[in-house]
N, C-alpha and C positions, 0 to 999 in steps of 0.2 A: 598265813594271811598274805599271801605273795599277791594274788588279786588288787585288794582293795588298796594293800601299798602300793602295786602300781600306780590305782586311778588316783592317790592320797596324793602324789608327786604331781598331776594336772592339778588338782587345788592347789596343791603350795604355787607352782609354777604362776595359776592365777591372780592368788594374793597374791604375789609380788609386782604384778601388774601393774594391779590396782594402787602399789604403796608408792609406785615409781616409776610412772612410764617413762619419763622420761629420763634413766638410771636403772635401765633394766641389767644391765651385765654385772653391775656393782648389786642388784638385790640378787640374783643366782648365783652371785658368788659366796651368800650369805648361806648356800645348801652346805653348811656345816655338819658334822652328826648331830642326830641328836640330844638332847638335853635329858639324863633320866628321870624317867616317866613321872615318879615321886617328888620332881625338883619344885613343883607348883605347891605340894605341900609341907615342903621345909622350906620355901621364901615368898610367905605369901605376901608379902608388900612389894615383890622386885617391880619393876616397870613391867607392864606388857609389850613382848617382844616376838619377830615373827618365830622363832625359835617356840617360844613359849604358845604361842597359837597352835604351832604344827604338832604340838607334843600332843596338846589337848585334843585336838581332833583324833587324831591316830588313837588316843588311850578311849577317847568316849566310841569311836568305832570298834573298838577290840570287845570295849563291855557290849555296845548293838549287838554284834557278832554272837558274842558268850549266854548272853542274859534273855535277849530280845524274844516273845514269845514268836516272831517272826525272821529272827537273826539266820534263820538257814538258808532261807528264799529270798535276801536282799537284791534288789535290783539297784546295783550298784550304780549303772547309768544316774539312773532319777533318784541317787541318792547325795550322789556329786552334783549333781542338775540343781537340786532343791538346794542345797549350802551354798551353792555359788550365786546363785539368783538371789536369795536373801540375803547376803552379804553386800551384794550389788545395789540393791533396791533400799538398802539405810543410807545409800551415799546420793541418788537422784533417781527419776521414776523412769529414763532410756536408756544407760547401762543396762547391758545384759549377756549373757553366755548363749551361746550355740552351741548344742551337740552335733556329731558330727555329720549327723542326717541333717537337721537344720539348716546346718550351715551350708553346706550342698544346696537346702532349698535355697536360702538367703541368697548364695550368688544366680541360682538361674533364674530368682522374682529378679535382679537387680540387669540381668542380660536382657528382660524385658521377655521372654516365651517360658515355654514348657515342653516337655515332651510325651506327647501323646499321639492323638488321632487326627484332632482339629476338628469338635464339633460341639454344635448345643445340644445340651439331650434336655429330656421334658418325662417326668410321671405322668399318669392317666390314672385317676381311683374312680371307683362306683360308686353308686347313690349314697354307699353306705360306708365312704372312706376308703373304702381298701383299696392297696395300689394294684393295678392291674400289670401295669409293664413300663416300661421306660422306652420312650420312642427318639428317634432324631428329631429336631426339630431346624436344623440348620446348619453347613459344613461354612469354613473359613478358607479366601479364595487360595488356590492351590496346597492346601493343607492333605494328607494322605487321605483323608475320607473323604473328601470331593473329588479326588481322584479316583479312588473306586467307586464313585457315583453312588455314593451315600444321597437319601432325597426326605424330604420332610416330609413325617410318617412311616418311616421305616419301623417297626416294630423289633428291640433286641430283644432276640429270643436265648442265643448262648452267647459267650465269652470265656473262648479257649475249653471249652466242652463245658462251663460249669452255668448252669441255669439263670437267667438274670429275672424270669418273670416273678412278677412279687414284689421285687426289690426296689428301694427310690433312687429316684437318679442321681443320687448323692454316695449311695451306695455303686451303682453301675459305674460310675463317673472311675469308683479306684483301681477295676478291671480293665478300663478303658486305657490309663496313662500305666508308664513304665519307659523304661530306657530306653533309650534310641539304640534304630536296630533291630529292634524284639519284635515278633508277630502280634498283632490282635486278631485272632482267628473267630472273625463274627459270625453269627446264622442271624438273619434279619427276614422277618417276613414283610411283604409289601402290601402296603395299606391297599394300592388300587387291583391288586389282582390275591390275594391272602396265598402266594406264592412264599416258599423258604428258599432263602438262598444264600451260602455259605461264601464268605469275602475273605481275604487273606491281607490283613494293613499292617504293614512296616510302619512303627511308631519312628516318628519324627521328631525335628522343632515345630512346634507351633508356636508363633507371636502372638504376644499380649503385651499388645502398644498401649504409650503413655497417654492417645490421643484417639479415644473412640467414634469420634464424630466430627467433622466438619463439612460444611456445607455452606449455599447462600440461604439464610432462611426468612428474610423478608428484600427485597428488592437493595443493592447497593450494602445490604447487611452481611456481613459472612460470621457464622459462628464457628468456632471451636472448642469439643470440649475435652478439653488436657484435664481428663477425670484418673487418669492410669497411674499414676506414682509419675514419678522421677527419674529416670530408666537411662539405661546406656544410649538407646534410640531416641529421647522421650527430641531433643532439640532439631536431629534429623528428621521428625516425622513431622513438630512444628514449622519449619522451613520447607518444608513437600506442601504443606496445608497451606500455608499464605501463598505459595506462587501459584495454586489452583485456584485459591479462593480470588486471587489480585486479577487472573486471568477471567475468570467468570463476573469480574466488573466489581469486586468489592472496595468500599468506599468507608465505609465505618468497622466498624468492628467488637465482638461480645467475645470476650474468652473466659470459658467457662473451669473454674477451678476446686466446684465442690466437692469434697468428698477427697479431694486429692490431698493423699497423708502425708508427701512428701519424698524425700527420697535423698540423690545423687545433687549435692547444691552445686554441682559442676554444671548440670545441665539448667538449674535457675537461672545462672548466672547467664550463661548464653541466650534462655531468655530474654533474659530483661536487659541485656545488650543488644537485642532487636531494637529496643524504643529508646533506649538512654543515647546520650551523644558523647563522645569522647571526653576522657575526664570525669563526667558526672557518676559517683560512686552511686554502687547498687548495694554493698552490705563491710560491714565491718566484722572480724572475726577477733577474739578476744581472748588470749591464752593463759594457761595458770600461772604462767610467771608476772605476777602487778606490774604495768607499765609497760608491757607488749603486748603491741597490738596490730594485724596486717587489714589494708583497707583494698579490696576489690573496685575498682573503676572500670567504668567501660571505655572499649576500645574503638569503638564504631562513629564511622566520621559523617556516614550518613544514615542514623534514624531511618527510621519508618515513622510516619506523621498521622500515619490511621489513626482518628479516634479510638477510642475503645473503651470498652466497660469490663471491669472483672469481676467476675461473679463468685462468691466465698461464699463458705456454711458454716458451721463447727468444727465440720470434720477437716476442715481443709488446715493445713500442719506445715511445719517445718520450711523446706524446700518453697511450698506454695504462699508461705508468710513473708517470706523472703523477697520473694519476687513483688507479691503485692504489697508490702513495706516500702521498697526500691519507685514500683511506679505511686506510690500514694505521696513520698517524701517530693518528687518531684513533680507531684500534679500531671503527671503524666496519663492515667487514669481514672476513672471512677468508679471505685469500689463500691460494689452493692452488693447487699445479701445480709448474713447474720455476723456475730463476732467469729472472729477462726478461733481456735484453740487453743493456741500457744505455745506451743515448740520450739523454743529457740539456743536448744541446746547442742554445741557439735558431739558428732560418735564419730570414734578412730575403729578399723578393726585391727586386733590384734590375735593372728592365728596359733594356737594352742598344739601343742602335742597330740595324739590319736585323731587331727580331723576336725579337732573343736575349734572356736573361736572366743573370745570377748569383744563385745562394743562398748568401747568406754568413751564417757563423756569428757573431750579435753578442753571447751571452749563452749563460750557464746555468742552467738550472733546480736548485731546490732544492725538497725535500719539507719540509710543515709543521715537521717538528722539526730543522730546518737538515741536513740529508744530501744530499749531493752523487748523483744517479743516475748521471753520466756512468762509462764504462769509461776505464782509462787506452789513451793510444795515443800514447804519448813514442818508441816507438821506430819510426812513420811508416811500418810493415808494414801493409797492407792486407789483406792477407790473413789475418794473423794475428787482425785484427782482427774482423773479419767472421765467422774459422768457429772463432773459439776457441781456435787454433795448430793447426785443421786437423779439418775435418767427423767426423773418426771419433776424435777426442779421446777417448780412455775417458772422461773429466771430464764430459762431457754426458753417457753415457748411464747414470753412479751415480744413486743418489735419495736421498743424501747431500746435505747443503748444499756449498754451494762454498765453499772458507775466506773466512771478512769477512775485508772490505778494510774499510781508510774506520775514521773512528772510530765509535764508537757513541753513538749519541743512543736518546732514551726516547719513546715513544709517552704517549699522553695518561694509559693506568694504570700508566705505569713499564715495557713492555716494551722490552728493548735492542732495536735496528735498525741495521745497518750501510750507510753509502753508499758508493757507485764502483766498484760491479759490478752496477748495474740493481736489482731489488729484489728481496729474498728471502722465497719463499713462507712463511706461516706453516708449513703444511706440505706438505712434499715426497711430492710424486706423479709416480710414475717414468712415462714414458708406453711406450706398447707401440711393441716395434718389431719387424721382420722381415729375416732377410739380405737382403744384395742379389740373390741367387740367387732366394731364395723369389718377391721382389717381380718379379723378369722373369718367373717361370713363371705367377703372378697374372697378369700382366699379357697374358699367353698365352691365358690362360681366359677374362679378359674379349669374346674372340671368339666362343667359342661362346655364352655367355652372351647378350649381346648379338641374335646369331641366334634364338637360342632363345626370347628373348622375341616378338621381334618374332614370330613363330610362334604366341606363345601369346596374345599380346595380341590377334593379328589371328584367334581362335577356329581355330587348324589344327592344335592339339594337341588327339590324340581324345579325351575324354572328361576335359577341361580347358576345357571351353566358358564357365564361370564367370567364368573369366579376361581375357576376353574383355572389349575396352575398346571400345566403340561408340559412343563421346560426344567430345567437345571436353576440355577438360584443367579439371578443378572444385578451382578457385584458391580458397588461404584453408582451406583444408582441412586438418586434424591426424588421420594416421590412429591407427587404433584396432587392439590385439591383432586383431582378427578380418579385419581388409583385408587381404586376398590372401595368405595364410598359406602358407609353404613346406610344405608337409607332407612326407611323406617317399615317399608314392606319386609328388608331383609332382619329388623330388630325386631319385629313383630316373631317372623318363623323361628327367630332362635328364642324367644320366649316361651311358642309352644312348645319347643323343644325340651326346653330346661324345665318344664311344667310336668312333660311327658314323661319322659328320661329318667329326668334325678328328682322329681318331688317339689319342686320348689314350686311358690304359688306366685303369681302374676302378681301379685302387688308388690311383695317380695324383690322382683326384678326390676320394676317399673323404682323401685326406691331406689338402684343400681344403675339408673340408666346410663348416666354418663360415664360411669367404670365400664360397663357392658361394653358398649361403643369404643372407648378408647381400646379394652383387650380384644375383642373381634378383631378390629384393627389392625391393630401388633398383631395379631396370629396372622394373619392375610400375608402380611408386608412381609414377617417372616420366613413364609413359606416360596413367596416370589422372590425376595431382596436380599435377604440375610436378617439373622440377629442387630448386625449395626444397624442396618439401614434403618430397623425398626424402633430404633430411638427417636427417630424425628416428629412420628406417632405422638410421644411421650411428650415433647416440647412442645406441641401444639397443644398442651394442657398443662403448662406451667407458668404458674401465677409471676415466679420470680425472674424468670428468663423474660416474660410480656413486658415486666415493671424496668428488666434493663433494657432493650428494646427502646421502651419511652422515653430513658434517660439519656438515650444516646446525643442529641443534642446539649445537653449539661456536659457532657463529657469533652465533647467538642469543644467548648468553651473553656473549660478547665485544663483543655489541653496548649490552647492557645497562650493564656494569661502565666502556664509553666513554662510553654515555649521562652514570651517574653523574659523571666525572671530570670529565667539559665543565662539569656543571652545576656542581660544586665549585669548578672555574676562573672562572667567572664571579661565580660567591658572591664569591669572595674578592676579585676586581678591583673589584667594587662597594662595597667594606668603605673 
């Protein structure tokens, strides 16, 4: 059994972790021998000890081993994987282990890149679903395959000699990444000439910033949307954005933080020291020993005074609770959107023997005016946990508050706030949704759609020659009303198109209209500006981004009446 006793020693190693982070040399010193094997059934009342745990494991792996109708083929990995995760998961629902590939991925999501090619790719299926091939749809500026003049519409035809047509681009996508260093040896046929031509790409880094979009999007507005995690870069990419956007005349401000699960509460914190003025705390951190406790203050003696609105979903977690915890206790913001989540527990890592890791949870965060952010999870359902007792919970999808939990503390001008349900928007903004029927028949049309551009882009729509993308992809770019306008002569021909083509019947589309319109759109912008750029498309059809937008003068206000308060708090501690 030399094997599994090896992997047996990364378990013990991990309990011990878990019983004593903080007393690790005193629990490995506890790697005594042994207890024999039998000692559990001549004392079955002793106390349980980690001795007494590690006997049991090791003896119920011997019988796996012996007995198991599958004991010869054990995948040991995922057999230590599965004991350590469920041991983890009876003590809180973010503890968790990293094997050693993981944990690998875990630190290069936390470097903020990857390593691959640097591009979007896109499936194309037939009338009749089938995937036909995986095309480019867009390279990342100086990433290896905008350097070999990768162009939107390129069709992958191999990968390293092994076939990719058929395949969806979820599949291609795993041929496409690998080590830095390593060849992608492509054959790509060319949409405008149905030319093959065979590319040699040294996989790279490529970046995946914390901050996918910023721009001015309504006069004196600049948005940001810090949608990307929490990242090593996520506060150097924030400080890039503000001095372009301050340069370009920005005056108010929307920072967008949906969907953002969190991350690095290093780089929060340098956040919300952009807006906080020195002294004024952005988070309390709260350790296992009762009665310690370290408080983070900001350091910045001059603020930034932009209004601003921050924008939260559900999804938005941890790191992103924080920060808007921080600007809500001080009125420094105005939170719009739906309730966030609730995350407000800290993860240490702790690296393991063979490459592994554990995250274990040693603390919790607190918001400036003592509110606990964490959600309760007493009764150790995970799933309850996670989708709110269940993804189509009527409860998500009101634009009602959620009843407070938690007691209520006062922000800096006396507004109440509740903790232990994530943090609740100033105001509620319902977000747009669609059945799940609607979203498969969208997702239907994105076929032809998709076609159709490439059609148009490649100038072989008649008398659509304008459309026509004959350049390389012009990065950095905010488009304008007038770039590539859907008009309705050009929604009419992609209608007989999608009629012609894939089946579909005019009323059918006409019931689609403004989906149609919004993805024409994105395909265009894509194929001229990038994937980012073509998020701007997307905002110009969001109900909840318009509603912060509106609120921006509330926020103004709110910003003002916290300015005063701080200052008053400070008067007075100097008295």
């Amino acid at each position: 059994m030399k094997k599994s006793s090896t992997l047996f020693s990364a378990l013990s190693l991990s309990f011990f972790l878990i019983s004593g982070v903080y007393a690790q040399n005193e629990a490995v010193s506890k790697l005594s021998p042994k207890a024999p094997a039998d000692a559990a059934a001549t004392s079955p009342a002793k106390a349980v000890t980690v001795e007494n745990i590690e006997t049991d494991v090791a003896e119920a792996l011997t019988l796996i081993e012996s007995n198991h109708i599958a004991g010869k083929k054990l995948d040991y990995n995922e057999l230590f994987k599965s004991s350590i995760e469920s041991m983890l998961h009876t003590l809180d629902p973010h503890s968790n282990y990293f094997d050693a590939k993981e944990f690998e991925q875990f630190r290069t999501d936390q470097s903020s890149k990857y390593f691959g090619i640097g591009a979007t790719i896109g499936d194309l299926s037939d009338s009749k679903g089938k995937v036909q091939a995986t095309f480019i749809k867009a390279t990342f500026e100086n990433a290896p395959a905008h350097r070999a003049g990768l162009r939107y519409g390129d069709k992958i035809i191999e990968v390293n000699g092994t076939s990719m047509l058929g395949k969806s681009f979820s599949e291609v996508r795993t041929f496409l990444r690998g080590p830095r260093g390593t060849v992608a040896k492509l054959v790509v046929e060319k949409y405008g000439t149905g030319k093959r031509e065979t590319v040699d790409i040294v996989r790279d880094a490529v970046a995946q910033p914390s901050i996918a979009e910023a721009y001015i999007i309504r006069p004196g507005v600049g948005y940001i949307a810090m949608t990307g995690g929490f990242n090593q870069t996520t506060y150097s990419e924030f400080a890039v954005a503000m001095q372009n956007l301050k340069q370009q005349g920005m005056q108010q401000l929307i920072l967008d933080l949906r969907n953002n699960g969190g991350g690095l509460v290093s780089q929060a914190y340098r956040v919300a020291n952009t807006f906080l003025g020195r002294g004024q705390t952005i988070f309390t951190q709260k350790g296992r020993y009762e009665g310690t406790a370290e408080t983070y203050r900001a350091e910045n003696s001059s603020p930034e005074n932009v209004p601003m609105v921050l924008l939260v979903n559900r999804n938005s977690a941890s790191a992103s609770e924080i920060l808007a915890g921080a600007l809500q206790d001080h009125d420094r913001a105005l939170i719009v959107g739906e309730n966030t989540f609730g995350k407000g527990l800290v993860q240490n890592p702790f690296v393991l023997e063979y490459g592994s890791m554990l995250l274990l949870t040693i603390a919790k965060y607190e918001t400036p005016s003592g509110r606990l952010i964490q959600r309760d999870y007493s009764d150790g359902n995970l799933y309850n946990y996670y989708t709110n007792g269940g993804t189509l919970n009527e409860e998500t999808n009101k634009s009602e508050s959620k009843p407070q939990q938690g007691d209520a503390t006062k922000t800096d001008t006396g507004r109440s706030v509740y903790g232990g349900a994530g943090i609740t928007p100033d105001v509620q903004v319902k977000p747009q949704t669609i059945t799940a029927e609607k979203a498969r028949f969208q997702q239907k049309l994105s076929n032809p759609i998709f076609a159709f551009v490439l059609d148009l882009t490649y100038g072989r729509i008649k008398g659509f020659e304008n459309y026509k993308v004959d350049r390389p992809i012009s990065f950095e770019y905010d488009i304008k009303a007038q770039d590539y306008p859907i008009t309705d002569a050009l929604y009419q021909n992609f209608k007989k198109y999608a009629v012609d083509k894939y089946g579909f019947t005019p009323a059918q589309i006409e019931r689609e209209k403004e989906f149609v319109e919004r993805f024409l759109r994105t395909e265009i912008v894509t194929a001229a500006y990038g994937s980012t750029t073509s998020f701007q498309v997307f905002n110009e059809y969001d109900d909840q981004l318009k509603r912060a937008i509106e609120l921006l003068p509330q926020a103004r206000q709110l910003a003002l009446e916290g300015a005063k308060a701080n200052a008053s708090k400070q008067k007075s501690a100097l008295k």
